[in-house]
C-alpha positions as CSV (number, residue, x, y, z in Angstrom):
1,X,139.2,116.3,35.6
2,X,140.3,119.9,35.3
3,X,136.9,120.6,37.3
4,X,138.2,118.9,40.2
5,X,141.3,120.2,40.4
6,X,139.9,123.9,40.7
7,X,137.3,122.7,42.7
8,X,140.1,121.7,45.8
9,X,142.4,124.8,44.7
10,X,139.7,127.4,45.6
11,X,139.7,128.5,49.1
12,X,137.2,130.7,49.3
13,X,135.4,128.7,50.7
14,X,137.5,127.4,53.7
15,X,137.9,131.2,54.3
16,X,134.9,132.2,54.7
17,X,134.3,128.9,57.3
18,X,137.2,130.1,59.4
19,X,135.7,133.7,60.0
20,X,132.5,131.6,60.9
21,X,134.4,129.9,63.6
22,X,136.6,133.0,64.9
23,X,133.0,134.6,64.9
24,X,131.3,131.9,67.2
25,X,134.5,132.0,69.2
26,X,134.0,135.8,69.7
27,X,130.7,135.2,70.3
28,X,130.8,132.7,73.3
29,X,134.0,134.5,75.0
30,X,131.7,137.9,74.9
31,X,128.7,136.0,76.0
32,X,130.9,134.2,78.8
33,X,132.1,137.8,79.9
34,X,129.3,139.3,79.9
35,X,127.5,136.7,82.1
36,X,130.3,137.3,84.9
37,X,130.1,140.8,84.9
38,X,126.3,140.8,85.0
39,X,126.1,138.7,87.9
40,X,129.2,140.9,89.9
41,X,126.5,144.0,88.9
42,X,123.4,142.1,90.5
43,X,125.5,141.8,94.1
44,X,127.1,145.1,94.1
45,X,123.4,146.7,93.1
46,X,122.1,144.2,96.0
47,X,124.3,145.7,98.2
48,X,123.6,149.0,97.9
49,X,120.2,148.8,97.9
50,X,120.5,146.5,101.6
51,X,122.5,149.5,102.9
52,X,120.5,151.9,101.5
53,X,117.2,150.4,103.0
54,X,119.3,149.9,106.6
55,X,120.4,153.8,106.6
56,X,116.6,154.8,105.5
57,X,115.9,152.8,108.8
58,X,118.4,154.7,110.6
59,X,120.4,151.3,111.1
60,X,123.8,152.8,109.9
């Protein structure tokens, strides 16, 4: 019976699932972040390469 009781006293376990999850929720906000920012770098590199291409044309 005693085996039991420590068994649910000890929290190391529990602990070490909740930096699992603060880790996953890390994870996904940085991967969420990074996927925005990645696509507002593909249009602002588009850009500049269109205007770049119309003043090599002399079209600015």
């Amino acid at each position: 019976m005693k085996l039991f009781r420590d068994l649910f006293a000890n929290e190391d376990g529990a602990t070490a699932i909740e930096y699992g999850l603060i880790a996953a929720l890390v994870a996904v906000a940085a991967m969420t972040a990074m996927g925005s920012l990645g696509n507002s770098l593909s249009s602002t590199f588009g850009l500049v390469s269109n205007n770049m291409t119309s003043a090599q044309d002399g079209k600015l």
